[in-house]
Legacy VTK file of the C-alpha trace (Angstrom):
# vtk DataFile Version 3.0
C-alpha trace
ASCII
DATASET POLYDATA
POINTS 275 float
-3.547 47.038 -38.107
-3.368 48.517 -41.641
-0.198 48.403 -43.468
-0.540 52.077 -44.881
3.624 51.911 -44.838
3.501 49.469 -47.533
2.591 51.808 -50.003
4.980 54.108 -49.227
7.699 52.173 -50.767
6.399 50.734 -54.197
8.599 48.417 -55.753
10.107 49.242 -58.673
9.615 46.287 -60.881
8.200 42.729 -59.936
11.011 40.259 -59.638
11.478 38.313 -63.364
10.817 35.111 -62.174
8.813 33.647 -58.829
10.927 33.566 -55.374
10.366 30.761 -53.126
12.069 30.692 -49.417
14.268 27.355 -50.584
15.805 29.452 -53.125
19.515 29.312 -52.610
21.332 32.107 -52.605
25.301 32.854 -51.798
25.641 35.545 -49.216
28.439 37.769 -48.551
31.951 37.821 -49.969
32.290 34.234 -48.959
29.421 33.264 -51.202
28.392 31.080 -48.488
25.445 29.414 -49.559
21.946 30.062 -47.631
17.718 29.531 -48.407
16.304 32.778 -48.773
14.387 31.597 -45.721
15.664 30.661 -42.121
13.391 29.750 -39.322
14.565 31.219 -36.374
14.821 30.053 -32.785
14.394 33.512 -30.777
11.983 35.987 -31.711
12.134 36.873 -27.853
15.304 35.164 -26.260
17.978 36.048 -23.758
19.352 33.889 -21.107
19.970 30.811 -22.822
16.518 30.336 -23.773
13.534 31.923 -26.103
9.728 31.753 -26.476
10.658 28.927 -29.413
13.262 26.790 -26.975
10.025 27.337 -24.134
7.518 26.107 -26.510
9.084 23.497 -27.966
11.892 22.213 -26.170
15.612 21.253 -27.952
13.994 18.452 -29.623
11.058 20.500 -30.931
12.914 22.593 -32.236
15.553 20.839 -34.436
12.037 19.134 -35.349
10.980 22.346 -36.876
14.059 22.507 -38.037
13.890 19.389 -39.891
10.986 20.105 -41.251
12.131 22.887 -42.875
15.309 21.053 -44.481
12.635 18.301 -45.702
11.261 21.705 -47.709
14.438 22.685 -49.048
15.781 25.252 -46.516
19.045 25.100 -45.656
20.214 27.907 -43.472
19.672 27.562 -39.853
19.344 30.773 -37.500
20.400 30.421 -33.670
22.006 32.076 -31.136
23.779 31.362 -27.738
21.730 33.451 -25.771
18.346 31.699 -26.942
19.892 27.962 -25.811
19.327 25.923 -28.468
22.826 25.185 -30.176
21.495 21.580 -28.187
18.719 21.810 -30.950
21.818 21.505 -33.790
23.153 18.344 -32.438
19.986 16.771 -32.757
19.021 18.018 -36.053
22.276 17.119 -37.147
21.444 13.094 -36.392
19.110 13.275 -39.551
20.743 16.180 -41.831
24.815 15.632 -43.046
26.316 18.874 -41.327
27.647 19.969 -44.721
24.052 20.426 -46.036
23.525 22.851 -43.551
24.606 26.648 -43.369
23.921 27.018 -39.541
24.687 30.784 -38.204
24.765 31.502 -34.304
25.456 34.514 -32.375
27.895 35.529 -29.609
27.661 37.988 -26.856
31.154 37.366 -25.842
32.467 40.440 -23.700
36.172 39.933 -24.619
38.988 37.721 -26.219
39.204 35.162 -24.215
35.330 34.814 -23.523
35.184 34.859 -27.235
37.804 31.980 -27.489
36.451 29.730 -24.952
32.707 30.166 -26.109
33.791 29.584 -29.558
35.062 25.941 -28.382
31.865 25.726 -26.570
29.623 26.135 -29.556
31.134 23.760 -31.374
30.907 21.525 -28.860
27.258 21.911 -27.791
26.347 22.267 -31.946
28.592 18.614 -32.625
30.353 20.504 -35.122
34.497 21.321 -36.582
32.915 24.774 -38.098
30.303 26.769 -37.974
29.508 28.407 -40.873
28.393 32.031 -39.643
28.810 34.263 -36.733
27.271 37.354 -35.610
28.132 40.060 -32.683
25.049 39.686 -31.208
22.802 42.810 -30.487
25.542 45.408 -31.628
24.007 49.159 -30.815
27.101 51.072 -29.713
28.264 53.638 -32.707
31.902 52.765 -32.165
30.976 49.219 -32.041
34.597 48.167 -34.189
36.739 49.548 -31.561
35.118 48.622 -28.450
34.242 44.954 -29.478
37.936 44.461 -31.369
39.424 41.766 -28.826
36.165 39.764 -29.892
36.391 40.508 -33.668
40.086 39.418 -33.476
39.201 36.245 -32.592
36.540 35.651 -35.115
38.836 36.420 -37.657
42.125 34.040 -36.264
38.859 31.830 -36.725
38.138 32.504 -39.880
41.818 31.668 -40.967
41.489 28.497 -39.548
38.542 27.168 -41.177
36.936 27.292 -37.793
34.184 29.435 -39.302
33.693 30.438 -42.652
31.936 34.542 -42.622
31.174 36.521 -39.749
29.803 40.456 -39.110
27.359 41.572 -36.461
22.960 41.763 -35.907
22.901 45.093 -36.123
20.667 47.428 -33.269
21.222 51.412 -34.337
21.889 52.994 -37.511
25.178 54.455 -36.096
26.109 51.028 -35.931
24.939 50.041 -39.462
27.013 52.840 -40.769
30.216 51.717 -39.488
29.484 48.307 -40.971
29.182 49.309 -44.204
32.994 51.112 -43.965
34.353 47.707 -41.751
36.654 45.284 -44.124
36.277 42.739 -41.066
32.419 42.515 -41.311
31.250 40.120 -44.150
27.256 40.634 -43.001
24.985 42.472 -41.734
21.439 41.224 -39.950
19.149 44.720 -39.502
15.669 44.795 -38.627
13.657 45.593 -41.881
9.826 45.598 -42.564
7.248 47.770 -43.833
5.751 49.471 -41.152
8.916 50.482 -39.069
7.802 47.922 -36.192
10.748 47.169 -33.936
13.624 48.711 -36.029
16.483 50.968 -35.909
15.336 53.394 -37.703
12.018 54.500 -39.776
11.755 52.235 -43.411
12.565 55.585 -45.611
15.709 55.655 -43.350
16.982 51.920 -43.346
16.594 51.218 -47.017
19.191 53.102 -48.046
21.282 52.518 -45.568
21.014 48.716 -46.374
21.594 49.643 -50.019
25.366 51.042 -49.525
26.375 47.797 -47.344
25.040 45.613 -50.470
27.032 48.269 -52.533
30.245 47.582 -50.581
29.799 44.204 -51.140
28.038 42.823 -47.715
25.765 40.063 -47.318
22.332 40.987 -45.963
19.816 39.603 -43.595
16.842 40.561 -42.637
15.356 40.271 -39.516
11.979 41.165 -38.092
10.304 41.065 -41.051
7.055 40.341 -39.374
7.755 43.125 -36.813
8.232 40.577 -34.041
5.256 39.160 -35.018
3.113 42.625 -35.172
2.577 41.884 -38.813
0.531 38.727 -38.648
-2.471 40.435 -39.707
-0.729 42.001 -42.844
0.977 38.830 -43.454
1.108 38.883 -47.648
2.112 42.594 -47.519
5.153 41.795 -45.201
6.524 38.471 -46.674
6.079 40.495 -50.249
8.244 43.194 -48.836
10.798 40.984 -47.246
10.884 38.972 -50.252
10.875 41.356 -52.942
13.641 43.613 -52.071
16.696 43.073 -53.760
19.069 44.626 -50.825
17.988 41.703 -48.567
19.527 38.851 -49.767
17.436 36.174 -47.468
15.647 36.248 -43.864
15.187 35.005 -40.731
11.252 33.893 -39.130
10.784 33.294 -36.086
8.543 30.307 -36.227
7.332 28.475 -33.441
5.116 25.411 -35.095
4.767 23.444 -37.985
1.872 24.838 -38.973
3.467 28.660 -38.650
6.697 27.568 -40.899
4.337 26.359 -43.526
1.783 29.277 -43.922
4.765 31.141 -44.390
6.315 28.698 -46.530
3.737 28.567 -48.986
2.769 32.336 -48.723
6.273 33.440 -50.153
5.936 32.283 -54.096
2.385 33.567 -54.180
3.202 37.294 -52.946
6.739 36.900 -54.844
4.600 37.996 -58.645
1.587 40.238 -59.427
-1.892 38.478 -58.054
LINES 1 276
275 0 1 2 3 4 5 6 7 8 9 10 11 12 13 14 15 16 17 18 19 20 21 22 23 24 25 26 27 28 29 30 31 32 33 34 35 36 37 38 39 40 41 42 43 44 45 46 47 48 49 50 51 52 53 54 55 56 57 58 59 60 61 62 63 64 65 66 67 68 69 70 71 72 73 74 75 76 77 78 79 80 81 82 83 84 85 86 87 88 89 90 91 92 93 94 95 96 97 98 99 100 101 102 103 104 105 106 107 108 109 110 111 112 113 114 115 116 117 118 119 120 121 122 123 124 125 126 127 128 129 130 131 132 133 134 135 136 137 138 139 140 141 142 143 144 145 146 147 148 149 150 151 152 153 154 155 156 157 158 159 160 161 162 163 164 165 166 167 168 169 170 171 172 173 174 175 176 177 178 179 180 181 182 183 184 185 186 187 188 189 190 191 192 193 194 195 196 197 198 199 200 201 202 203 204 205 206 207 208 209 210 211 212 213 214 215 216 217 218 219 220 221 222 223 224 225 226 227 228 229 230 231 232 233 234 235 236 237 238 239 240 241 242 243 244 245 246 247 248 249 250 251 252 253 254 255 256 257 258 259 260 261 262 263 264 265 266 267 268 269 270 271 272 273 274
């Protein structure tokens, strides 16, 4: 597939010095502090499970993981609907929780749920906090009102140490415009690539869109980068996009072996500055 898309958005100016995916950067108003780079655990997941928990298994998984901590990343990407919070509580037998910045995601229908699943993560994970959560899969355009028993809770949460930033993965541009307005939302995680594969929106749209919530003070991640994995064959042109643009802060791939993580890995610094 050629990347003809990639054109269409020329960068400005190279970045000053080379990026790497252990770079750590602080995200959000919470300055919470993340690798450019997470490796995922659901590029295709819903009930409690994904094509990486399938593959691998818990303890593949927090393998990966590991492996990716031994290289200097620190953020960890997971969600409750892809089943592998398990995968945490084994990682965390070799890495100190507090050098982690672990982020899961909630589809919690109300308070209550939200309240009791909350407990439940941090039980499954073997953790006091978690670091981030996300409103998983938000698409409706009124998203602050209808989810607000849920948010509520995240942010008595918050208060209490119990987690430290929260905000939503973001599924429709309506969405991503009331997130930019939203004092409760800290971040944002929107579907961004090149090509327009598997987004909101088409690239010319998103980008500025993305721009005011980094304007209004959000912290960004990206998310499909590799269009869900579409991008494979256009690998350089993707990871310099993803990596390059200064309104994503850091990213989430979906890796599902060692082998993956470290293509990618050592890709990143090499497409970061001119060839």
């Amino acid at each position: 597939m050629a990347l003809g898309a990639a054109t269409a958005f020329p960068m400005t100016a190279w970045p000053a010095e080379v990026r790497r995916a252990s770079d750590v950067i602080e995200l959000g108003p919470q300055k919470v502090k993340v690798s450019r780079m997470a490796i995922g655990s659901g590029t295709t997941g819903g009930g409690r499970s994904s094509n990486q928990f399938r593959k691998l298994g818990a303890q593949g998984v927090a393998d990966l993981w590991w492996d990716g901590y031994d290289h200097g990343l620190i953020f960890v990407d997971t969600a409750d609907t892809y089943g592998t919070h398990d995968a945490i509580k084994l990682l965390l037998k070799k890495v100190p929780r507090e050098k982690l910045t672990i982020m899961t995601k909630t589809e919690a229908r109300s308070g209550p749920e939200m309240k009791t699943d909350l407990d439940r993560y941090r039980q499954e994970m073997g953790v006091d906090y978690i670091d981030i959560v996300l409103l998983h899969c938000v698409f409706v355009p009124q998203w602050d009102q209808y989810n607000k028993p849920q948010m509520d809770v995240l942010a008595e949460a918050k208060d209490k140490k119990l987690i430290r930033s929260l905000g939503i993965s973001c599924h429709s541009i309506d969405t991503m415009k009331i997130a930019a307005k939203s004092p409760w939302l800290d971040i944002c995680m929107a579907r961004i690539n090149p090509a327009s594969i598997r987004m909101d929106g088409d690239t010319a749209t998103m980008l500025p869109l993305l721009a005011d919530l980094k304007a209004k003070g959000k912290g960004i991640i990206g998310m499909k980068v590799l269009g869900e994995g579409q991008l494979v064959e256009n690998l350089d042109d993707a990871l310099r996009f993803a990596v390059t643009k200064n309104i994503v802060d850091c990213f989430s791939i979906g890796c599902e072996s060692r082998a993956e993580f470290l293509d990618n890995f050592n890709r990143i610094p090499k497409v970061s500055q001119p060839s």
